[in-house]
N, C-alpha and C positions, 0 to 999 in steps of 0.2 A: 207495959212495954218491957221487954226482956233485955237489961243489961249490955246484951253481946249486939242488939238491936239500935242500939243507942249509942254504941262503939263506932258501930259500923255507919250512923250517919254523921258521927260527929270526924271519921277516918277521911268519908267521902268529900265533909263540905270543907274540910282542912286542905284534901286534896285540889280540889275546886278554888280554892283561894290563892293557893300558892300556883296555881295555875294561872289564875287570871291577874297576879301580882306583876305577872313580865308585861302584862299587852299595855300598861301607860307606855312605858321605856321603849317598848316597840315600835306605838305610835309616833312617839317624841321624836326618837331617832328618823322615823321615817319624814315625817312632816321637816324638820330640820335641816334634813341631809346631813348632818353632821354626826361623830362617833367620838367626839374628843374625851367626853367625859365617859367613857367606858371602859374600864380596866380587862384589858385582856386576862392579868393572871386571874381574876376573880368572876369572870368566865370561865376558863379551863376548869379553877376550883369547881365550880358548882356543876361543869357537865362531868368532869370527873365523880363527884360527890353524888348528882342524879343515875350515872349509868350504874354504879356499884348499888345504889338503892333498891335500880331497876332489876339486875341480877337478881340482888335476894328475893326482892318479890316475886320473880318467875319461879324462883326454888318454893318457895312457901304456895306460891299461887294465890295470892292473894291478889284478885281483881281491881282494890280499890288504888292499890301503889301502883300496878303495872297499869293502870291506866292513867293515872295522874301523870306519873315518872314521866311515860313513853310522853305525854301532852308535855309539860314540860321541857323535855327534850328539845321535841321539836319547837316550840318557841324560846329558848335558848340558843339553840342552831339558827333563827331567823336572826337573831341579835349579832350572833358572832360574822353571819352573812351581812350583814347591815355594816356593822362595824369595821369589818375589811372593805367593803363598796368604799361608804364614804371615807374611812380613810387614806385610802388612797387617790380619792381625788381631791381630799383636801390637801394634802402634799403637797398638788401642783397650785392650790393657790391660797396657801400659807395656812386660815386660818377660817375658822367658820362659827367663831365667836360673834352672838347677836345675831344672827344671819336671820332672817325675818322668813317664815316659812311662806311654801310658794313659789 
């Protein structure tokens, strides 16, 4: 197997990883209802940090980042959708600490 062969599965399943890294935190949040423990700035950081990633990989055209990135993306945008939902309805009733999913 050729080098650049072996880059390129090891590019994809890194991709692949850091892809499927967000769907616990997804789930959680979702099943929960709750967003307390998610830091906005470190949201912003990372879709900041994703969309400049995504950029370059359209200049270069590399398939493996612009497809990760873009996936990525959008489960990051689910987090920060998730994360404004229930925060804001935890507002109105203080706290959603423990909160028993369900």
């Amino acid at each position: 197997m050729e080098s650049t062969n072996i880059f390129q599965i090891m590019g994809t399943t890194g991709s692949l990883i850091m892809c499927a890294s967000s769907i616990p935190q997804i789930v959680k949040t979702y099943r929960m209802k709750c967003a307390d423990n998610l830091s906005g700035s470190y949201l912003a950081i990372l879709m900041l940090g994703m969309t400049l990633i995504l950029f370059y990989a359209l200049h270069v055209k590399d398939i493996v980042f612009i497809m990760g990135n873009s996936i990525s993306l959008t489960l990051t945008t689910i987090l920060i959708v998730l994360r404004h939902k229930y925060n804001t309805s935890v507002r109105q009733s203080d706290t959603c600490a423990l909160r028993p999913p369900g």
